[in-house]
N, C-alpha and C positions, 0 to 999 in steps of 0.2 A: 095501535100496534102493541100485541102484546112483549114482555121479556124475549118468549123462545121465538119472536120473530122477528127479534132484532138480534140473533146469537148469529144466523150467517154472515148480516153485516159487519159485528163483532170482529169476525173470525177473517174476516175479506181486510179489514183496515190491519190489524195484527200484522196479518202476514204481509202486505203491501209494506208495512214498517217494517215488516225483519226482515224482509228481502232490501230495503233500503239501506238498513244498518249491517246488514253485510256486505252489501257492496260499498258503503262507507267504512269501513274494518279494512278490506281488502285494499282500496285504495289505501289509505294507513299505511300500511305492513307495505305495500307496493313503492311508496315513495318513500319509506325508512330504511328498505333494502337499497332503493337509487343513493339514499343518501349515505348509506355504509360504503355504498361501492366508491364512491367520490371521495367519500376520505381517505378510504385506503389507495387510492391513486391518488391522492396528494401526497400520504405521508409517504408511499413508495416515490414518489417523484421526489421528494425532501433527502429522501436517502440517496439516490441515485445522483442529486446535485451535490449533497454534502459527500459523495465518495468522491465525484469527479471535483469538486475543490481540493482533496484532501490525496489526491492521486494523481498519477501519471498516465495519459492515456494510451500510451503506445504498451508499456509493460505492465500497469496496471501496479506495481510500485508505491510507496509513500511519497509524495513529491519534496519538493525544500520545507514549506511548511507546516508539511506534517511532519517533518523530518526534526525540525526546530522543535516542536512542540515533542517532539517523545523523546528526544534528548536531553530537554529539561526536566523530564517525569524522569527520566535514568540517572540524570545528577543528582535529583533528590530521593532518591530512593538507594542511592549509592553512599550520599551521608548520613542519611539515618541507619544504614545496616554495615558502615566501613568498612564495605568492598570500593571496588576499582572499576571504571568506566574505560572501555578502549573505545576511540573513535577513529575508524579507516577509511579513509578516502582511494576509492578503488577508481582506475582511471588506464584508460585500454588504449594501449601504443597501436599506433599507427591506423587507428580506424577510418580515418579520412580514407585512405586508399581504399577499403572495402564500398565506400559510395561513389569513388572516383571511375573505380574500375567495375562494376557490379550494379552500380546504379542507387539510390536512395529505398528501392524496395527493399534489396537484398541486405543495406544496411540495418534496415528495422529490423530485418532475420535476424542478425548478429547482434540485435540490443535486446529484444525478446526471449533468444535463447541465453545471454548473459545474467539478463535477470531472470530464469527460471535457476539458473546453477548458481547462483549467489543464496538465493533464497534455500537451496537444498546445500548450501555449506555450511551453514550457522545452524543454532540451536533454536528451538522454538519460540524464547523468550526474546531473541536478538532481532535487529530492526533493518534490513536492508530497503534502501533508499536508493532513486534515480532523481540529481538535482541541478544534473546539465545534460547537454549532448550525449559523450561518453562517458560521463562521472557516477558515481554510483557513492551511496555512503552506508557504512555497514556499525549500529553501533552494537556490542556487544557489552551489555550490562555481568551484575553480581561475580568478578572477577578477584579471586584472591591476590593474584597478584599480576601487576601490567604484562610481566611477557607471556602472559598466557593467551594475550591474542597471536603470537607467533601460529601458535598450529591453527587456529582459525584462516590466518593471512595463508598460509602453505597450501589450506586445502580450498582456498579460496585461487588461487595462483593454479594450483593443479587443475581445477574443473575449467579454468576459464580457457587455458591452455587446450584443451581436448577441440578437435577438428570442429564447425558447426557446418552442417548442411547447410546450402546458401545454393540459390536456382539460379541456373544460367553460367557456369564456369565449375561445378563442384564443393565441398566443401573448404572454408575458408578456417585459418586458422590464426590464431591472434593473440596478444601477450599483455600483462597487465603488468602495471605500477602501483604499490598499495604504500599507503605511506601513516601513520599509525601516532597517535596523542592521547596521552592517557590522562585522567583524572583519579585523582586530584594531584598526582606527581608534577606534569607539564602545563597546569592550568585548571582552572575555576569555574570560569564562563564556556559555554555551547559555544560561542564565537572564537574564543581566542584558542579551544580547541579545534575546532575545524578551520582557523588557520595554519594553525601548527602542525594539523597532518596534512593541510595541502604542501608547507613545506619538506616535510618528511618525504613526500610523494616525490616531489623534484629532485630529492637527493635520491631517490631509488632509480629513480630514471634516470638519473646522470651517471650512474655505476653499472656496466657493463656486470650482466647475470644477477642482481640484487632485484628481487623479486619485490621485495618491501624493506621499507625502513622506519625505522622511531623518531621522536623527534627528540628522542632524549642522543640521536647517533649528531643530530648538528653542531 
């Protein structure tokens, strides 16, 4: 058999190989696409675990210890630039009645809508937190001087005060206790300030009309 008759058998194996090796390419590419998509639904899945650690699930909030943690990032960025840390402990009178009388759904209304207006009373750089029940913690960094979270506390005091739509009896209305420790004036440590405003918090609450109070008022 000569060359030119062996060129169609040539041309037969050729092609039987390229159609082989594209269809081994395309598998390739088909199982490196399976495998792109598997990551990114991991590291999405990684995200969505590391939020719900680091979050509150009903307001979707910083929880305690994310709370913890960005309040030590506030300390120390408060001593290297000698500003002032305010930490408030915001805490809503009489909420118990809103579950008692309303039901535990209608409560979550009232903790959802508190934490959307806590969140629209601060500054963009400020941290509100939910790290109980009805407790809420607002820190409010680069502060020249401590009373300067007063107008924060007021306009925090004012939103929460505004009526909330609540199903099943109309809108409910409800009042808040803030009670306020600054750094580095009243303390040093993330702890021993958010003990300090949980005391401030009880002296606000025990004063008929005191919206908030300092811990420097004890």
């Amino acid at each position: 058999m000569n060359e030119r008759e062996h060129e169609p058998e040539l041309e037969r194996r050729i092609a039987v190989r390229t159609a082989e090796l594209i269809r081994s390419n395309e598998k390739l590419r088909q199982e490196a696409a399976e495998r792109e998509a598997l990551v990114a639904q991991l590291r999405l899945q990684e995200e969505r675990m590391r939020f719900m650690a680091q979050h509150d699930a009903l307001t979707g909030l910083p929880n305690r210890y994310s709370m913890q943690e960005r309040l030590a990032l506030a300390l120390e960025m408060s001593k290297r630039n000698r500003k002032k840390v305010a930490v408030m402990l915001v805490d809503l009178d009489d909420f118990k009645s809103a579950n008692d009388t309303r039901g535990h759904a209608a409560g979550d209304q009232v903790l959802i809508a508190i934490a959307s207006r806590l969140r629209s009373s601060v500054r963009g750089s400020d941290t509100v937190a939910r790290i109980g029940g009805d407790e809420f913690v607002v820190i409010a960094g680069d502060l020249d001087r401590g009373d300067g979270a007063a107008m924060i506390a007021e306009k925090i005091a004012d939103m929460v005060q505004l009526p909330i739509p609540v199903g099943g009896g109309g809108p409910w209305k409800i009042n808040c206790s803030i009670g306020i420790s600054v750094y580095p004036d009243d303390a040093q440590s993330p702890v021993d300030l958010l003990a300090q405003a949980d005391r401030a918090m009880y002296l606000a609450k025990a004063v008929k009309d005191k919206r908030f109070a300092y811990y420097a008022e004890i």
